[in-house]
Wavefront OBJ file of the C-alpha trace (Angstrom):
o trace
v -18.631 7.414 -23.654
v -20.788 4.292 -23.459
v -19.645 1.358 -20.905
v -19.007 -1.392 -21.854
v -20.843 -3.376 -19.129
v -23.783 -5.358 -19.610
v -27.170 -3.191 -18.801
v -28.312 -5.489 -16.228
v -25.478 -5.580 -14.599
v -25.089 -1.290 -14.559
v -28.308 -1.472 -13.278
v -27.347 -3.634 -10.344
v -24.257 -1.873 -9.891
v -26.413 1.570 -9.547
v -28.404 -0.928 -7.261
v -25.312 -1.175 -4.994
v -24.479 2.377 -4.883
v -28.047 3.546 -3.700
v -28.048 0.764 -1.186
v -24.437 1.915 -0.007
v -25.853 5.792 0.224
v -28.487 4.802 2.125
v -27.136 2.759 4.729
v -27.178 3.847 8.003
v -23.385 2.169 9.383
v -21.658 4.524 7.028
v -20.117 7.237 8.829
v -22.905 10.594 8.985
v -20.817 14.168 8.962
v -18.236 12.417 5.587
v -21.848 11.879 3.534
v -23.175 15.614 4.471
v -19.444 17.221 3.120
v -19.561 15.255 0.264
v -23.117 15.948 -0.724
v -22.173 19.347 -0.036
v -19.258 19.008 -1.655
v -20.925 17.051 -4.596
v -21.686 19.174 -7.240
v -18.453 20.887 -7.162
v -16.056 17.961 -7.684
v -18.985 16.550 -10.218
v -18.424 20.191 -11.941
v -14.305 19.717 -12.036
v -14.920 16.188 -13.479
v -16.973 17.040 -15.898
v -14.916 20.073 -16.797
v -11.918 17.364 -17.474
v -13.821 15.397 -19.523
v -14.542 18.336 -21.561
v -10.977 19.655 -21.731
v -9.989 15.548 -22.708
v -12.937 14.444 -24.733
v -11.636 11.954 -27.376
v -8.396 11.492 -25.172
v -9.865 9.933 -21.930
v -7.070 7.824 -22.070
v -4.642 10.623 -21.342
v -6.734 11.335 -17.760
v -6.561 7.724 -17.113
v -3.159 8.005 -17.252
v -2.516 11.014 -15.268
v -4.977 9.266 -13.013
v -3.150 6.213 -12.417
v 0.229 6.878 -13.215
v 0.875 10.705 -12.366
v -1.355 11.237 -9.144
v 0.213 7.883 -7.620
v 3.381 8.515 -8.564
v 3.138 12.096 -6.973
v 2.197 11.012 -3.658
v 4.506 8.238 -3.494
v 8.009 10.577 -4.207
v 6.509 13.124 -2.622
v 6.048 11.422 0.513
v 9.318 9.676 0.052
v 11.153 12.402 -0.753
v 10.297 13.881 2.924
v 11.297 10.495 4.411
v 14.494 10.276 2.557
v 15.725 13.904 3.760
v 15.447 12.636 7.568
v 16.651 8.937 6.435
v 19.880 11.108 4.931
v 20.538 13.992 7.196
v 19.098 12.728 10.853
v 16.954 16.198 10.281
v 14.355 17.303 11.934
v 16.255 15.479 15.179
v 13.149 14.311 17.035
v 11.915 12.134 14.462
v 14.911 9.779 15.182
v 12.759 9.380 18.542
v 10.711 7.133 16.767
v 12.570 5.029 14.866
v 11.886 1.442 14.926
v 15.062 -0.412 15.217
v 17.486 1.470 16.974
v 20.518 2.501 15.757
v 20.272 1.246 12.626
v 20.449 3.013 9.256
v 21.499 6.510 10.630
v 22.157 7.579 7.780
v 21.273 4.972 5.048
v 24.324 3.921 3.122
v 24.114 5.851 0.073
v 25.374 3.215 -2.433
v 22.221 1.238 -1.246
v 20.478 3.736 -1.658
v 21.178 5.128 -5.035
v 21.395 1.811 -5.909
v 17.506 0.929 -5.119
v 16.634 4.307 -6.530
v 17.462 2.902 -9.757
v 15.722 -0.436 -9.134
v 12.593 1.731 -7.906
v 12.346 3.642 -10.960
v 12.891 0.567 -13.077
v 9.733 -0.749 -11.923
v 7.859 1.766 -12.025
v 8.773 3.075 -15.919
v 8.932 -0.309 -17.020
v 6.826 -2.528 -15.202
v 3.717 -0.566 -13.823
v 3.356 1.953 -16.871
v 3.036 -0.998 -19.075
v 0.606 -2.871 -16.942
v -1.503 0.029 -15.944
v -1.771 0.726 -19.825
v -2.175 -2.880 -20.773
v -5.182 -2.509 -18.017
v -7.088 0.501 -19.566
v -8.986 -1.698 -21.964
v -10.186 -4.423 -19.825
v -11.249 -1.657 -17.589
v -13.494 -0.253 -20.470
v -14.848 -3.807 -21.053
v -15.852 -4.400 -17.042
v -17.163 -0.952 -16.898
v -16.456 2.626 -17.645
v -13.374 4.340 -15.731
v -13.996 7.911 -17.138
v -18.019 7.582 -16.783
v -19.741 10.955 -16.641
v -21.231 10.391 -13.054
v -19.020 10.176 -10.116
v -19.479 7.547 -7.783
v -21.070 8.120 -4.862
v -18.883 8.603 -1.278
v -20.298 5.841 -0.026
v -19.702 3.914 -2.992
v -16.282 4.987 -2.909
v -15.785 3.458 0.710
v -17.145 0.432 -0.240
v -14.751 -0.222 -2.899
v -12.057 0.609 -0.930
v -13.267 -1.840 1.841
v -13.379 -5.094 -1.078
v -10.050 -3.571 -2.714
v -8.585 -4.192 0.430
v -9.857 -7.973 1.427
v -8.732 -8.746 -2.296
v -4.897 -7.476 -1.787
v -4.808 -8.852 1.745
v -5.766 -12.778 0.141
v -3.221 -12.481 -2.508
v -0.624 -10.966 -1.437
v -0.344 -13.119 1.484
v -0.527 -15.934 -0.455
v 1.690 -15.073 -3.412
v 4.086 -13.182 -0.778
v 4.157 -16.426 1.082
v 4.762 -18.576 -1.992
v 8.285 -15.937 -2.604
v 9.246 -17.601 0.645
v 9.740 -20.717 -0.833
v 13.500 -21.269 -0.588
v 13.955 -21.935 -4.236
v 11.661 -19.068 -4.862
v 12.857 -16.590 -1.844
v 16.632 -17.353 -3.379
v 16.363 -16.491 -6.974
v 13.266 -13.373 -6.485
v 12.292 -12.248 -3.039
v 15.704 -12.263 -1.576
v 16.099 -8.762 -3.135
v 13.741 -7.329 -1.446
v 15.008 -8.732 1.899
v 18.362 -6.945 1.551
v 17.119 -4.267 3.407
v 16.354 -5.949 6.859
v 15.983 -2.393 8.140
v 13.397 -0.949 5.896
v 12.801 2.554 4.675
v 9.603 3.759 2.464
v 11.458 3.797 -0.552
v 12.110 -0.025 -0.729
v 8.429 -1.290 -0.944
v 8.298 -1.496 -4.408
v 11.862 -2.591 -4.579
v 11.892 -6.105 -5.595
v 12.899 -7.934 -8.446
v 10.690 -7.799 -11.714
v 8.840 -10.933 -11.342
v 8.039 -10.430 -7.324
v 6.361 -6.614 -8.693
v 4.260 -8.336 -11.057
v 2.746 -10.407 -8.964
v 2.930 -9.337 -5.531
v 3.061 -5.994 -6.113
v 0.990 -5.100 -9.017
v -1.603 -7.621 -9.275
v -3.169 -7.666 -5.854
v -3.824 -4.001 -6.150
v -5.213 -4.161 -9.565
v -7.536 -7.234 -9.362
v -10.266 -5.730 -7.113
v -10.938 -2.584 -9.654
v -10.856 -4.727 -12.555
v -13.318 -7.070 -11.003
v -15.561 -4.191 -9.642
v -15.664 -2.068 -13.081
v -14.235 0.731 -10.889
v -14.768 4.547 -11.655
v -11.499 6.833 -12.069
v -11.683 8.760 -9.617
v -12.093 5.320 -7.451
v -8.704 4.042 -8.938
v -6.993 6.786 -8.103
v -7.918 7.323 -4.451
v -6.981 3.650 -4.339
v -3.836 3.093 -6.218
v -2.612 6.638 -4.152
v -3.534 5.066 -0.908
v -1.690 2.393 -1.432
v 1.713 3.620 -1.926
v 1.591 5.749 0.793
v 0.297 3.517 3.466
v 2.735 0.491 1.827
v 5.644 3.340 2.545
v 4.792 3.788 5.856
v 4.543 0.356 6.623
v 7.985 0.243 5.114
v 9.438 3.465 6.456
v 10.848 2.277 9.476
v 9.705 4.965 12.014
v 6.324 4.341 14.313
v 4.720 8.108 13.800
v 2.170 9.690 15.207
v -1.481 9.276 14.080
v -0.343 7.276 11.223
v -0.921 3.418 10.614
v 1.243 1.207 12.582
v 4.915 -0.193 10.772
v 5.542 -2.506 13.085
v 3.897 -5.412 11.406
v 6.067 -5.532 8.366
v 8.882 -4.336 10.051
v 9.311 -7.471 12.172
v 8.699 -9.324 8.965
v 11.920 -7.351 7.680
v 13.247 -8.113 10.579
v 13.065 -12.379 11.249
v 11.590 -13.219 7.564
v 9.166 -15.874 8.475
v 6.649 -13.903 10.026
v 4.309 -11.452 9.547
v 3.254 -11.793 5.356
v 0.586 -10.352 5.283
v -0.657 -6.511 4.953
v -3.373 -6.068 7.539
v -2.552 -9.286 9.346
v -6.208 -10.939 8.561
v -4.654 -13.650 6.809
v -1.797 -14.418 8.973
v -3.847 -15.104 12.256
v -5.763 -17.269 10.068
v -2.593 -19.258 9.251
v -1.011 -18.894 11.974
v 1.679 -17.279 10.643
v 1.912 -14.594 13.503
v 2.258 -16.379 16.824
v 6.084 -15.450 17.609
v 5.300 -11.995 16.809
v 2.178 -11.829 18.821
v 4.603 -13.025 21.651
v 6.775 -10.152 21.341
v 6.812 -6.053 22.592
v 6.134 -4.842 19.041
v 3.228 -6.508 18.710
v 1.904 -4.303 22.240
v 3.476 -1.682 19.842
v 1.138 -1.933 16.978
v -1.067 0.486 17.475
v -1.406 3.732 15.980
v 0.265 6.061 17.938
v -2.028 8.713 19.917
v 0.534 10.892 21.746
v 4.015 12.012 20.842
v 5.633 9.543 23.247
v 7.739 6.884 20.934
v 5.922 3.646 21.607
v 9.560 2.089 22.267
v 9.973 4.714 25.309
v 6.936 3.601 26.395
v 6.840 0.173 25.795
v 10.466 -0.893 25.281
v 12.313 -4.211 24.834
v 13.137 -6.454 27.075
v 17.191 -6.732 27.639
v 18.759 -8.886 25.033
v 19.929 -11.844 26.216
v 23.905 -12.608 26.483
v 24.818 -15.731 24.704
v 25.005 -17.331 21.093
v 24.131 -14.786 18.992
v 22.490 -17.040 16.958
v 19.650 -17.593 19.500
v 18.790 -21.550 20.524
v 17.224 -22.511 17.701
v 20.195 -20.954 14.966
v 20.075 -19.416 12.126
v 16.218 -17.983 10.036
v 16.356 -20.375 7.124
v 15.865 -17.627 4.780
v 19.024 -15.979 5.932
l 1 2 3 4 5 6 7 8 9 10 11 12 13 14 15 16 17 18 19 20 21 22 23 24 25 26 27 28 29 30 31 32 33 34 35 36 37 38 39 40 41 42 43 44 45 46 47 48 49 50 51 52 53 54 55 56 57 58 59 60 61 62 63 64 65 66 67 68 69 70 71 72 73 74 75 76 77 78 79 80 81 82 83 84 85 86 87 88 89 90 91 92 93 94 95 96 97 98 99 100 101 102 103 104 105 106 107 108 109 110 111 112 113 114 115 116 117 118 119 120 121 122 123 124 125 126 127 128 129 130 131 132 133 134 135 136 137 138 139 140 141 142 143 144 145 146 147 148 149 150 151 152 153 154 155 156 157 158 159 160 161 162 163 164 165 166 167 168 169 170 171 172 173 174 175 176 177 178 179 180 181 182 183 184 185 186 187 188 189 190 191 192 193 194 195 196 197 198 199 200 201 202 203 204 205 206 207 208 209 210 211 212 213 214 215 216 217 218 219 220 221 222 223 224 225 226 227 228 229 230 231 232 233 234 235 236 237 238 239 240 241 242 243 244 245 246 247 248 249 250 251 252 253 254 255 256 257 258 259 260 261 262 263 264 265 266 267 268 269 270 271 272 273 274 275 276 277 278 279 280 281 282 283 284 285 286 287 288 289 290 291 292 293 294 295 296 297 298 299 300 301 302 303 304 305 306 307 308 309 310 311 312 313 314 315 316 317 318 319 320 321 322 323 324 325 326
């Protein structure tokens, strides 16, 4: 296969990778497994391009579609079985918001199952398809040559700045009242969040909240398969975490979108860059969850350790009434 990007520009993307390789602030005992580790996955890749030669599109797919869809249900599916039955008990220990959801109503459930799958079969298949080309034309997704660990890291690193800016800002945007009304209000039906619901949302709010922060930064960076992949994967699993409504151990903190669940006009962000830029963050950054978002080190719940203050008797709409949004 011959890319499809400009020579000079190859050449300074080569450029890049050596430079990446060879910098010292990259982490030292991940660059000695992979270049021990090197020729073996370089062997498997080469051994799929051999099994797939004149259908590379068919390992795109299974690369961007199957792999990702894999780790998202099969992640989900484990969350779902304690969402449903309560079981294993001690994972209740850490749920977020207390007493809530235990168990998940089913007809909400079932019915953003359906909505889930919706999007996936007829919104992301499409788009990832539509996407194969103008991946050919930046670069070469099934290139012979692997990219390089470091390489790898990098893109990750500029993948990540590129969803944070846009899907803060088009996330923000949903919140328009018009807009939050007629799209994003779907996805706010669940004010208690499990991992299932972060890709539901109506069609228009998946296009281009969902789907087109995550796909900008590889289309922009000509990005490798195997790249993609790692990325796309990533993605799902960490955005069903954040979603999953349960502050694990040794996994990324939840609380940060789960307070957005929770009051709606905080919080839009999805590393929180962005919002402490705008501002957008203060009442949270006032509150015990934000003390709480951290990634947990121990197996002591973070609300045992750092719990709530009482709630306060009065109006239960607080002094300053009602979240505009609701």
């Amino acid at each position: 296969m011959v890319s499809m990007l400009p020579p000079d520009l190859r050449g300074e993307r080569h450029s890049m990778e050596e430079l990446a390789s060879q910098s010292c602030l990259l982490p030292r005992y991940p660059q000695r497994f992979w270049g021990a580790s090197g020729d073996f996955w370089q062997t498997r890749w080469e051994t799929l391009l051999s099994t797939f030669e004149g259908n590379e599109w068919i390992l795109y797919i299974i690369g961007v579609v199957l792999v990702p869809g894999l780790c998202f249900w099969g992640f989900n599916g484990l969350l779902l079985m304690v969402d449903r039955t309560g079981k294993p008990t001690f994972i209740s220990r850490y749920r977020i918001q207390l007493d809530k959801n235990e168990p998940v109503d089913p007809v909400k459930l079932r019915q953003s199952i359906r909505t889930v799958i919706f999007n996936q079969s007829v919104i992301s298949f499409p788009m990832l398809v539509i996407l194969y080309p103008f991946l050919k034309w930046t670069g070469d997704p099934c290139c012979r040559e692997l990219p390089t660990f470091h390489w790898i890291l990098v893109e990750l690193v500029l993948f990540t700045l590129v969803q944070e800016i846009l899907f803060y800002y088009s996330h923000r945007l949903f919140h328009h009242p018009k807009l939050f009304k007629k799209v994003h209000k779907k996805h706010h039906e669940w004010t208690t969040p499990i991992g299932l619901i972060s890709i539901y949302a109506d069609p228009i709010e998946h296009v281009v909240s969902n789907m087109l922060p995550v796909m900008v930064g590889p289309l922009a960076m000509g990005s490798h398969l195997s790249s993609i992949t790692v990325w796309l994967s990533l993605v799902l699993i960490v955005s069903s975490i954040t979603h999953c409504g349960y502050h694990l151990p040794f996994l990324p903190s939840p609380e940060f979108h789960d307070y957005h669940h929770l009051k709606f006009n905080q919080c839009y962000g999805v590393l929180g860059v962005m919002d402490h830029l705008h501002g957008t963050d203060v009442m949270f950054k006032q509150t015990k969850a934000y003390e709480r978002h951290v990634i947990l080190l121990g197996f002591t719940p973070l609300s045992e350790s750092i719990p709530d203050p009482p709630k306060k008797t009065g109006s239960a709409l607080g002094p300053s009434g009602p979240l505009p949004h609701q």
